[in-house]
C-alpha positions as CSV (number, residue, x, y, z in Angstrom):
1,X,6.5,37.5,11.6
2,X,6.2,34.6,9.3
3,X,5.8,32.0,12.6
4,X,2.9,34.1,13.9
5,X,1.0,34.3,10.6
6,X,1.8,30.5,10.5
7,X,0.1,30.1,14.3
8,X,-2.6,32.3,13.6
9,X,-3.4,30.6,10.2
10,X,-3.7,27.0,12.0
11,X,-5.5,28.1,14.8
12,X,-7.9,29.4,11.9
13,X,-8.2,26.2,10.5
14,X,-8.6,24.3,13.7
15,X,-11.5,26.3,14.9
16,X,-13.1,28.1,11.9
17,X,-12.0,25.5,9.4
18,X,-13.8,22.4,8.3
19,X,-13.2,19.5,5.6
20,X,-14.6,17.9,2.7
21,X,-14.2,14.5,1.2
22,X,-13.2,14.2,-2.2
23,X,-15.1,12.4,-4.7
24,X,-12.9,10.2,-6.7
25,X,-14.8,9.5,-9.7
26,X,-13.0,12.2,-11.9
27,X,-9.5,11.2,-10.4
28,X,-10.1,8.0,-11.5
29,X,-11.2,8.9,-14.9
30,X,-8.1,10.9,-15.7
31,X,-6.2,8.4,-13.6
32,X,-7.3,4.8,-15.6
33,X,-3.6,2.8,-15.2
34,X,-2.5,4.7,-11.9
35,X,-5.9,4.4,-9.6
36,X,-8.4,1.9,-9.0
37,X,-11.4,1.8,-6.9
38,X,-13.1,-0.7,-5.5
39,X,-15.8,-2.8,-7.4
40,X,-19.7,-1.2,-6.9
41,X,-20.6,-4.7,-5.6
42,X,-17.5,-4.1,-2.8
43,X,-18.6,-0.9,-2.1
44,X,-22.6,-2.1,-1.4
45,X,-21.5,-4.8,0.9
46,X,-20.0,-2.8,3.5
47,X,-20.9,-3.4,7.2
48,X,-20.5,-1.7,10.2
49,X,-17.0,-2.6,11.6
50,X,-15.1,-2.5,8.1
51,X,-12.8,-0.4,7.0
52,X,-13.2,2.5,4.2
53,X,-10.2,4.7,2.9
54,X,-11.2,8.4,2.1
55,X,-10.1,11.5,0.6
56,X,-9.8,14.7,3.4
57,X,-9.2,18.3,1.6
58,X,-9.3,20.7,4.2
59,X,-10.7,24.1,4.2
60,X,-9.0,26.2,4.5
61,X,-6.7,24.0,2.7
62,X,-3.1,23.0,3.8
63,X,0.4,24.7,2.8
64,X,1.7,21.2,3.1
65,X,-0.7,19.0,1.7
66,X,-3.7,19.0,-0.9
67,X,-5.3,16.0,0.6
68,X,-4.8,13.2,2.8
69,X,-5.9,9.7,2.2
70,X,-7.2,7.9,5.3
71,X,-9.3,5.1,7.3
72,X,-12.3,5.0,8.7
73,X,-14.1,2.5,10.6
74,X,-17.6,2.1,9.3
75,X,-19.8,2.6,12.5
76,X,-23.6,3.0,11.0
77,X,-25.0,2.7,7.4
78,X,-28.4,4.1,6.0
79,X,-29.1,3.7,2.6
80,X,-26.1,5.2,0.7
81,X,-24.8,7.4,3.6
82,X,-22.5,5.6,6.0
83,X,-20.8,7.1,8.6
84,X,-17.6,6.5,10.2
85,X,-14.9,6.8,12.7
86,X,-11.4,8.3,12.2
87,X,-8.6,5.4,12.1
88,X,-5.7,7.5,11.7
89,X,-3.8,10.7,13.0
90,X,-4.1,13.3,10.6
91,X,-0.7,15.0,9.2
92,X,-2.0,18.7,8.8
93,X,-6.1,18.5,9.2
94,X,-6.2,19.8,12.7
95,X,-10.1,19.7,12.6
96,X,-9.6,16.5,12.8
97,X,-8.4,13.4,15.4
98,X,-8.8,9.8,15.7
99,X,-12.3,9.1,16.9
100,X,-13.7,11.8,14.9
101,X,-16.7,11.5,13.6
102,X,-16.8,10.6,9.5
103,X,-20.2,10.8,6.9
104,X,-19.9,10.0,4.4
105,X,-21.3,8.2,0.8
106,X,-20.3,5.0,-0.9
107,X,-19.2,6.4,-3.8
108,X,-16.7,8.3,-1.9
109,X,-14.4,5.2,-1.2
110,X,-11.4,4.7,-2.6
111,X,-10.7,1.4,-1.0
112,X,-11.7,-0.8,2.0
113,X,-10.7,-3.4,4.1
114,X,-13.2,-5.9,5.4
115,X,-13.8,-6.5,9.3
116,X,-13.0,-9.4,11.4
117,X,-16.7,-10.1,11.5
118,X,-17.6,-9.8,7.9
119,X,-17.6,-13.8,6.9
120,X,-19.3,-13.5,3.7
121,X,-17.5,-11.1,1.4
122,X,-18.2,-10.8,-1.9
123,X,-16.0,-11.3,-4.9
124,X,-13.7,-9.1,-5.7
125,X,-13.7,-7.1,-8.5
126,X,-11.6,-8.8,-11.6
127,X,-8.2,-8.5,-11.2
128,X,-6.7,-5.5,-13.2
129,X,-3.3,-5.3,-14.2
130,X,-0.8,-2.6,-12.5
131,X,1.5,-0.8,-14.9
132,X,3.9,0.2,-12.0
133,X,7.2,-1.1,-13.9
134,X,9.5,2.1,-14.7
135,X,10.2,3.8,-17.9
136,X,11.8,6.6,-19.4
137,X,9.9,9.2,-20.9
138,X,10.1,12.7,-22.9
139,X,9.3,14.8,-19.7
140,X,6.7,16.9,-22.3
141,X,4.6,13.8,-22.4
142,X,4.1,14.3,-19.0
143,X,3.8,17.8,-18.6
144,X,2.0,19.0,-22.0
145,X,0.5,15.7,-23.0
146,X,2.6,15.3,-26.0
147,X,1.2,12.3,-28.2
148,X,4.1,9.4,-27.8
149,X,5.9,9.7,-31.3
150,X,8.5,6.6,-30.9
151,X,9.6,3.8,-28.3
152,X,11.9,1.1,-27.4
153,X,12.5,-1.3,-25.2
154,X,16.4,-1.9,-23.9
155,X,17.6,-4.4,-21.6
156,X,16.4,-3.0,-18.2
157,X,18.0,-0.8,-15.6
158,X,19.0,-3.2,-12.6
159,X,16.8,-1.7,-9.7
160,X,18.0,0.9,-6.5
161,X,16.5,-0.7,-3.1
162,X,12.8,-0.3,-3.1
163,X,12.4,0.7,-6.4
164,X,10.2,-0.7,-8.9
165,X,11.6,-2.8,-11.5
166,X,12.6,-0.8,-14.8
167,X,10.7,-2.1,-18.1
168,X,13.0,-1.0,-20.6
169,X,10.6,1.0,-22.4
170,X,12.2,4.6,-23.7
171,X,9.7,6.8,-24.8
172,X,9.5,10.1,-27.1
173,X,6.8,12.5,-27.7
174,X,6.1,13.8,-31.0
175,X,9.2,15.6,-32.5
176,X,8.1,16.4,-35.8
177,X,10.3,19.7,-36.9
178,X,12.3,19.1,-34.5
179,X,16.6,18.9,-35.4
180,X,18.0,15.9,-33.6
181,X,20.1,18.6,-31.7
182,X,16.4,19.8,-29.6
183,X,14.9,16.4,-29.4
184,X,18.2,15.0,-27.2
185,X,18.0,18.3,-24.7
186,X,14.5,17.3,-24.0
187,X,14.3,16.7,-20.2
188,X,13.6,12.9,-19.2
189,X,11.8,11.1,-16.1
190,X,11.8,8.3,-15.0
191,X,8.2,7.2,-13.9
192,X,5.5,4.5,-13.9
193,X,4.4,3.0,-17.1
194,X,0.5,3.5,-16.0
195,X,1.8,7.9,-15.2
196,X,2.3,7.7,-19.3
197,X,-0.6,5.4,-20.5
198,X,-3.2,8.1,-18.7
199,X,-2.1,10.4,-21.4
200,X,-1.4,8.4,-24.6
201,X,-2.4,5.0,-24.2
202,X,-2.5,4.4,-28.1
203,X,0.6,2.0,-27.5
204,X,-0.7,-0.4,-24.9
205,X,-1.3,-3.3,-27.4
206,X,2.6,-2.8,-27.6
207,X,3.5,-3.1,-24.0
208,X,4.8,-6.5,-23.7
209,X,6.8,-6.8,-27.1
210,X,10.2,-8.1,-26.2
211,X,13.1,-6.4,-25.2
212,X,14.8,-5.0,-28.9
213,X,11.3,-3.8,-30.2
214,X,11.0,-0.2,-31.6
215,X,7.9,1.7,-33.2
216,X,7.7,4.9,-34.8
217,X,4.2,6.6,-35.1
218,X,2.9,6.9,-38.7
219,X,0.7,10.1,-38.4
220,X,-0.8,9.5,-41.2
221,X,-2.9,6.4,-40.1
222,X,-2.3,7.3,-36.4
223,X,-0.8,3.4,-35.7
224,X,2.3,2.3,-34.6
225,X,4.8,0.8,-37.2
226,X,8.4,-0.8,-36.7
227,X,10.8,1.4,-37.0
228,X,12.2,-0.5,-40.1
229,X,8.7,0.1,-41.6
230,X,9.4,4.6,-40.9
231,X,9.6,5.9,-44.5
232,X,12.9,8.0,-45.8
C-alpha cells in the first residue's frame, strides 16, 4: 500500500501542488556566522542574464526535503520584482523543471552570480570572516542553547579527506550542579565554529587565543576568565 499512497501523494503535488520561495531574512538573523547574503547594493544591480540562487518550499511540502536551494536566470526586472528562469533540475519539487518560469523579489536572494555581459559590477560587500573550522562541543549547546560555561583549545585533530580543518576549540555548556560523573556522559559533536557562535557568541573576542588557552565563565559578571583566575 505504502508505494501507492507514495504515487498518489506525488501525483498530488505535481498537479495540485504549488511552491513558495522562502524569504531568508529570518534564517539569516538566527543564522549570523553560518549564512550570509548578498550585500543590498549586489542585490540592486542585478540584470537580466545573471544568476540568483533561491529558496523552493514546496506545498504540499516534501518527505525528503524541506527546501531546495537553486538558480535562476534573471530574464526581466520591474522595480523590485524580477522574474526568472529555472537553472537546475529539481530533487523532489515536481511542479517544477528547468525552464520554469521563476518571480520573484530581491530580497528573496540568497546569493548570485553575475552574467557574462554584466561589465560593470559593483563592489562586493566587505569581506566577512567564515567560522567553518571544526570544534567540539557539549551537544546541549546545540540542541537546548545552553550558555558555553568553559573552553579550550588543544593541538588540533589532523583532518579526514574533505573535511574542514579542526580548531582545537573544546567547548562545555553550563554545568553548574552538575557532579563531574554527568558533565563527561554529556553527548559531543563535532561541528562548525559559526553552528556554536549563532547561539552563544559571548566568546568570540576569544576565538583566536593560541592553542593551550582555557576560560571558565564567571556568572557573576557574565565575562570570560582564565581558568587560573576560577575561584575555589
Amino acid at each position: 500500500m505504502r508505494p501507492i499512497r507514495d504515487m498518489f501523494h506525488r501525483w498530488r503535488r505535481r498537479w495540485l501542488g504549488s511552491y513558495t520561495i522562502a524569504d531568508p531574512r529570518p534564517i539569516a538573523e538566527g543564522a549570523p556566522y553560518t549564512f550570509f547574503l548578498p550585500s543590498e547594493n549586489e542585490v540592486l544591480a542585478l540584470r537580466p542574464g545573471d544568476l540568483v540562487k533561491l529558496i523552493f518550499q514546496s506545498t504540499p511540502p516534501s518527505r525528503e526535503y524541506a527546501a531546495e536551494r537553486m538558480w535562476a536566470i534573471v530574464r526581466r526586472i520591474e522595480g523590485d520584482r524580477l522574474w526568472g528562469e529555472l537553472d537546475n533540475v529539481p530533487l523532489d519539487i515536481p511542479q517544477l523543471r528547468p525552464g520554469s518560469t521563476i518571480a520573484f523579489r530581491r530580497e528573496d536572494v540568497i546569493d548570485l552570480r553575475w552574467g557574462e555581459d554584466h561589465a560593470v559590477r559593483p563592489p562586493s560587500a566587505p569581506a566577512r570572516r567564515h567560522y567553518e573550522a571544526r570544534c567540539l562541543v557539549d551537544a546541549c549547546v546545540l540542541q537546548d542553547r545552553t550558555a558555553v560555561h568553559y573552553l579550550y583549545r588543544e593541538l588540533p585533530l589532523p583532518p579526514a579527506i574533505g573535511d574542514k580543518p579542526d580548531s582545537g576549540w573544546r567547548i562545555r555548556g553550563d554545568y553548574r550542579g552538575l557532579q563531574d560523573e554527568a558533565i563527561g556522559a554529556r553527548q559531543v559533536e563535532c561541528v562548525s565554529l559559526g553552528a556554536v557562535l549563532n547561539i552563544d557568541d559571548s566568546w568570540l573576542h576569544l576565538i583566536d587565543m593560541p592553542t593551550g588557552s582555557a576560560f571558565v565563565r564567571n556568572w557573576d559578571t557574565d565575562r570570560f576568565e582564565p581558568e587560573s583566575a576560577e575561584a575555589d
